[in-house]
N, C-alpha and C positions, 0 to 999 in steps of 0.2 A: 741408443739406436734410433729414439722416434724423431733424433735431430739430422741424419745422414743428407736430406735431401727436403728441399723445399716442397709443401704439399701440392701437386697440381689444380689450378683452379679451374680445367674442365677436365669433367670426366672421363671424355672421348679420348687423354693422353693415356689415362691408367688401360682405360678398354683398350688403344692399340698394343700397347705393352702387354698385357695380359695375355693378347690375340697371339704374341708370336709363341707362348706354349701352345696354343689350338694349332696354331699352325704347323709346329714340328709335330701335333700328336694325329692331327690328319692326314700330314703328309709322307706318315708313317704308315697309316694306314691304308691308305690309298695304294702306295707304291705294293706293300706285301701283297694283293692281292694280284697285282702283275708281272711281279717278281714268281710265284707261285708255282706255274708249270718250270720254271729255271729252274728254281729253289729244289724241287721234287725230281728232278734227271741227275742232280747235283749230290742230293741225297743219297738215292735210290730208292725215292719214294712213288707212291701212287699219289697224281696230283690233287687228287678229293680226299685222301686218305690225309694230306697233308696241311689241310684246314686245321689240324690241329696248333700249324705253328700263328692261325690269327685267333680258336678261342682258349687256347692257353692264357695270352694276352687279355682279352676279354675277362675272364674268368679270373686270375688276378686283381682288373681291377675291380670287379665286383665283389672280393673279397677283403679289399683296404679300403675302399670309399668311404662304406659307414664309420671308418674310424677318423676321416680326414677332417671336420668339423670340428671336434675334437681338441685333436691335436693341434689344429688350426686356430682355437682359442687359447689355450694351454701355450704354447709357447710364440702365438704372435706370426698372421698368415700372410707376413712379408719374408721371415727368417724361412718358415715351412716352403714358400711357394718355391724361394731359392735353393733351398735343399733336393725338394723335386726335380725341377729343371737338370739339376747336377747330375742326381742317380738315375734320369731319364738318356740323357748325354750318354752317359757312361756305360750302361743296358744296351744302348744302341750301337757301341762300338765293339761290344764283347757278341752280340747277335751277327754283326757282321764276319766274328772270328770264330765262327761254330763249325766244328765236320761234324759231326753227327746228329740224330736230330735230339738227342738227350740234352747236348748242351744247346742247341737251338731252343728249348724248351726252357729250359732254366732261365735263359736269359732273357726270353721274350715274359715269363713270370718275373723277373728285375726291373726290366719297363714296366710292367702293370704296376708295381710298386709304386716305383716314378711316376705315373700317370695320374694312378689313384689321388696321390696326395695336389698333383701338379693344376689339371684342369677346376676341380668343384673350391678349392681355395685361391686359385686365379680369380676364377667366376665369383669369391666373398670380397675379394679386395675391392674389385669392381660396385656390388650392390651396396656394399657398405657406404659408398662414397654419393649416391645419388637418390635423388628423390623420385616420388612415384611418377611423376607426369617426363622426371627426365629417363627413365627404364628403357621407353618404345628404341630410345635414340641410342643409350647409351649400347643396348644388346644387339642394335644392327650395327655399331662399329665394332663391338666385341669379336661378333661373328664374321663380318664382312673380309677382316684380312686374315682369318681361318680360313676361310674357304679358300685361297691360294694356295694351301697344302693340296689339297682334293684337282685343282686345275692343273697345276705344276705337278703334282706324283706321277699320275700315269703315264704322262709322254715322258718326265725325267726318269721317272723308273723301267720305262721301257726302252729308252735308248742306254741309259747304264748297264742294266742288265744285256742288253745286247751287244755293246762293243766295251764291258768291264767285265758284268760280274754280275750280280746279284744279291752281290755282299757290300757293292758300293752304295746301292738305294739305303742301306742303314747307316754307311755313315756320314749321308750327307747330311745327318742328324750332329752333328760334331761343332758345325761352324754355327749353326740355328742356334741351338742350345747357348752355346758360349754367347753369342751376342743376346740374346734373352737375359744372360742372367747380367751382363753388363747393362741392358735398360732398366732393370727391376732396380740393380742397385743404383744407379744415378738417378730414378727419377718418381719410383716410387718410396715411400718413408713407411717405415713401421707404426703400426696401430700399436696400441697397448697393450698386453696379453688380457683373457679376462678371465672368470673365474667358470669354468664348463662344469664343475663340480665331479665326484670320483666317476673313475671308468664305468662303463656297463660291460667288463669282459665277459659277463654272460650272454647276453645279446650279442655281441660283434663274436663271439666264438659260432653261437647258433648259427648266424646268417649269414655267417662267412662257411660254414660246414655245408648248411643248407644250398645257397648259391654255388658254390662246386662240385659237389654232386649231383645236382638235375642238370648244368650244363655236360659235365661228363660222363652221366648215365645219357644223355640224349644224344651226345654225340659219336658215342659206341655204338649206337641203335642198327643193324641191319649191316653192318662194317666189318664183319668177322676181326677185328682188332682185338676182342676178350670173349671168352664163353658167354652165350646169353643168360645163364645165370650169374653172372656176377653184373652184366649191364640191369639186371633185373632187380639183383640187391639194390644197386647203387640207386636208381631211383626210387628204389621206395625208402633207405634210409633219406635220401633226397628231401621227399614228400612230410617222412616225418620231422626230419629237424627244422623243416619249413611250418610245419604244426607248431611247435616248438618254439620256434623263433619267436610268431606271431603271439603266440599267449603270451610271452613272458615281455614282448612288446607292450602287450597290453596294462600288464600290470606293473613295471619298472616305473621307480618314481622320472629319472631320467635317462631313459632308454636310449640305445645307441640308433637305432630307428624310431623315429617319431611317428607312429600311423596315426596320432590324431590330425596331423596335418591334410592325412585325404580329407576329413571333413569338411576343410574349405572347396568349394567348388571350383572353384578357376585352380585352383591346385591337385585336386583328387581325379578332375576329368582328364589331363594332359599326362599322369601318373600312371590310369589306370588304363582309359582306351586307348588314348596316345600311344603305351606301349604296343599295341596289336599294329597299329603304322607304323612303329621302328623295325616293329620284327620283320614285318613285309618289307618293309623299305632295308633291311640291313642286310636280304638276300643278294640283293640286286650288284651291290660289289663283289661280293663275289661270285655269283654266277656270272656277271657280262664276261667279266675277261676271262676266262675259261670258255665260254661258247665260241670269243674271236678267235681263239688260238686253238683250242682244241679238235675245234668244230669246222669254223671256216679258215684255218691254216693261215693266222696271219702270226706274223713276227709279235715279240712282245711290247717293241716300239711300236709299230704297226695298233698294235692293241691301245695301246697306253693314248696314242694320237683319236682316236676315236672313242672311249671312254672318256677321256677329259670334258667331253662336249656337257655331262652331266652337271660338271661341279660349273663349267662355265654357264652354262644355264640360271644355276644356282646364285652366280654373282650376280647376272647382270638384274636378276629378281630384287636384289637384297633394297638399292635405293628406293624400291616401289613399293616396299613393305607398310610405310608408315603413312604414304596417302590409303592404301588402298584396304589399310584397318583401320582409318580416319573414316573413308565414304562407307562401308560396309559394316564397320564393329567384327569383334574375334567368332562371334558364333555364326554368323552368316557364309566370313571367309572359311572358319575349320568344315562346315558341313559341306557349301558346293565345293571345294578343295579338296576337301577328302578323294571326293569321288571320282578327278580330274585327276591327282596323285595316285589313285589306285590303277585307272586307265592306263596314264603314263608307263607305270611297270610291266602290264600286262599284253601293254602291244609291242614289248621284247619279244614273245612270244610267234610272231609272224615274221619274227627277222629268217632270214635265207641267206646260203652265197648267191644270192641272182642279186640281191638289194645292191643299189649302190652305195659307198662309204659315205656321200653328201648326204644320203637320204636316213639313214642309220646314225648320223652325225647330228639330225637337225630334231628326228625323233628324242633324240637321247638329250638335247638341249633343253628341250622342250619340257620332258622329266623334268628335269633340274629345276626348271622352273615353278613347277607345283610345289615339289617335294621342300624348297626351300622356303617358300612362304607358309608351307605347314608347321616346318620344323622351327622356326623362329616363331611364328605366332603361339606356338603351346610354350615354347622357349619362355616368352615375356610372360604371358597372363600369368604361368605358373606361378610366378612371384609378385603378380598385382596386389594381390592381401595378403599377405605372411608378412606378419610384424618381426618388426627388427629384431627383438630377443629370439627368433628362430630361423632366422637368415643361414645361421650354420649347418642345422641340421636339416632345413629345406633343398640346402646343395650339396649335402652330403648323399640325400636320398634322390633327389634327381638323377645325380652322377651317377648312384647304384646305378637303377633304374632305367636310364638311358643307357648305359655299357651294356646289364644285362641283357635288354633287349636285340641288341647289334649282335651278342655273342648267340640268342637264340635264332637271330638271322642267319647267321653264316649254319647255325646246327640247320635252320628249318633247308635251306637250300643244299648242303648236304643231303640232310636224309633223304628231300626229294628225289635227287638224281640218283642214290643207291635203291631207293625204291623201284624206280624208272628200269634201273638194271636188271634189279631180282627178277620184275615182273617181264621185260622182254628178253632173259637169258643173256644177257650180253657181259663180258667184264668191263668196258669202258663205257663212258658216256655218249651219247648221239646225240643230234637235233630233239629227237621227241622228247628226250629225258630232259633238255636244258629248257624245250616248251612247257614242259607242264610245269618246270620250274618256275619259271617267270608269270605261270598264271594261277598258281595259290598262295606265292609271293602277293600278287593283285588282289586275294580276294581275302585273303590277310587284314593287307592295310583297308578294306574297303570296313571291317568289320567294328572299325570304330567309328562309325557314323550315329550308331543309337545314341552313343556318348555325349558327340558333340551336340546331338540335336535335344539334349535334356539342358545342353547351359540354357540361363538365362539371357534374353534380347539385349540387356546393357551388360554382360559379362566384363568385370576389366574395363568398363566404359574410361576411367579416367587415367589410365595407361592411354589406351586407345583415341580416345578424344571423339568417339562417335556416340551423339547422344540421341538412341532413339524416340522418334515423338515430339524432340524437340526443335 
């Protein structure tokens, strides 16, 4: 197998190849969120109520990730990343063939499957192949044609779903996919399998129990969807298997979650505060497109054309990543960034129908633009020190990590707006509900600033190539 294909001798080919999984898994993502109120008339669902069909997804993969390292050593994370991509394809074509929401649900947990193993062993192939000073470069090409999913989903999923379907935004998952695994195999080569040592099915049992029940004891919260006694079990078995997990983490000679890894610091601060910015930041897709459509009565094309402006933000940030953590270093950029990114989300909160769409258009670009140079910069440092022997299990645990934090997004901007309800009487969402959403979203992500301001001045300095003092 390790002869199929000539080794590329810059990294930037494996990183664009790698990217086109990010990009059929964003551009999945993106799209369900504007597909959403469709999806829920289509149903017969409540369109908040129906958040379920993005953190079922979520929650899935936060239940296969810890095991993707793994497997990804065990049998060789060229064979794995292709098998992904497949059952991702394939998840996505049965999503598009769902009437009810039971089998919508099944099969958006078939993706998360796909997903799980797909992105955090993309993202091995990739680190495996580059050295530290080449990182800053190789993850702004990683990223860079990801972000095409998040530009192209909204407007493409909004005019699909308006003159198809809303079953077509998943399968335009079909031709992606297939050309994905046609570049993996002509152009990336297999690594060697190597020895990851016996399973830890005790740990990936615990925190895969753990991680699915606080997302779904959280996401029942205040929803009349189950007795509040059983939302109530659920999160305190939640709580405990998450007790659970963590000790037996602690003492596993090779645990399927590695927490000594938080100890490094350019790793433990993007892990641990980091998360508090996803969670705020993972609101944000799902509340905008429900505020344009819900609220101010636009089409879901309509929608899709003026949420795009985010992810396009996002791109045009990415080339300006590596001067601007050259003049500054990681800890300067994450602290005044933070602060800029938390703003960004929270002046959603003043949008109106009086606003005009250019103006709402250039706000939301503007986002994008913090939001991306945050996301990439905790992205890189994350992995500035983590030695090679735990390269696996540092993207296994990021991947957790990062997914559960989006799926606690989507639960925190839910409850908000059910909150929103209970407390002004109403059964649907209004403007105030979708305001106060967008502004503890804000102060969410603002709360990981203590974090960032404990790094060190040369954090990651030789990722970055910014040497302070000198």
């Amino acid at each position: 197998m390790s002869g199929v294909a000539p080794k590329p001798r810059d990294p930037r080919i494996v990183a664009a190849i790698v990217a086109s999984a990010l990009f059929m898994q964003n551009l999945d993502s993106s799209v369900v969120a504007t597909a959403l109120p469709s999806m829920a008339r289509d149903l017969g669902r409540d369109p908040v109520h129906l958040s379920v069909a993005i953190t079922s997804y979520l929650v899935a993969l936060c239940v296969f990730i810890p095991v993707s390292g793994w497997v990804a050593d065990r049998f060789g994370p060229r064979r794995v990343f292709m098998w992904a991509i497949l059952v991702f394809t394939g998840a996505s074509a049965l999503v598009g063939l769902s009437q009810g929401l039971g089998t919508l649900v099944a099969a958006r947990v078939l993706q998360g499957l796909g997903g799980a193993m797909m992105v955090p062993v993309g993202r091995l192939l990739l680190l495996r192949r580059v050295s530290k000073e080449e990182l800053l470069t190789a993850m702004t090409w990683l990223t860079m044609p990801a972000l095409l999913g998040p530009v192209f989903g909204p407007p493409i999923g909004g005019l699909l779903t308006d003159a198809v379907s809303w079953r077509a935004v998943f399968w335009i998952n079909i031709p992606v996919g297939a050309l994905g695994l046609v570049l993996v195999w002509r152009f990336i080569p297999e690594m060697d399998p190597q020895d990851p040592g016996p399973l830890d099915k005790r740990g990936l049992t615990l925190w895969g129990v753990a991680l699915a029940l606080l997302v779904s004891g959280l996401e029942t919260i205040g929803r009349d969807l189950l007795p509040i006694w059983v939302t109530v079990v659920t999160l305190g078995l939640g709580a405990a298997a998450s007790v659970a997990a963590v000790l037996h983490s602690k003492q596993a000679v090779r645990p399927a979650v590695d927490l000594s890894l938080l100890s490094i610091p350019t790793f433990g601060m993007p892990m641990l505060s980091g998360t508090l910015f996803r969670i705020g930041a993972g609101a944000l897709p799902f509340l905008l497109p429900l505020t344009l459509q819900l609220v101010f009565g636009l089409s879901a094309s309509g929608s899709g054309l003026l949420t795009f402006a985010t992810a396009l933000g996002a791109l045009v940030m990415k080339p300006l990543i590596r001067p601007v953590l050259r003049r500054f270093g990681f800890r300067r950029v994450l602290v005044v960034n933070s602060v800029l990114a938390a703003a960004g989300v929270a002046v959603c909160a003043l949008f109106n129908a009086d606003w005009p769409p250019v103006a709402i258009f250039l706000v939301l670009a503007a986002g994008g633009l913090s939001r991306s140079l945050q996301f990439t910069s905790m992205a890189t440092m994350a992995f500035a020190d983590v030695p090679q022997n735990k390269l696996a299990a540092a993207t296994a645990m990021t991947g957790t990590i990062q997914q559960f934090s989006v799926a606690l997004g989507v639960v925190l901007g839910s409850l908000t707006l059910s909150a929103g309800m209970a407390w002004h009487g109403t059964s649907a969402p209004g403007l105030a509900e979708f305001q106060a959403g967008f502004l503890v979203a804000g102060l969410v992500m603002l709360a990981m600033l203590p974090g960032a301001l404990r790094l060190k001045a040369d954090a990651a300095a030789r990722v970055s190539g910014n040497r302070p003092g000198v």
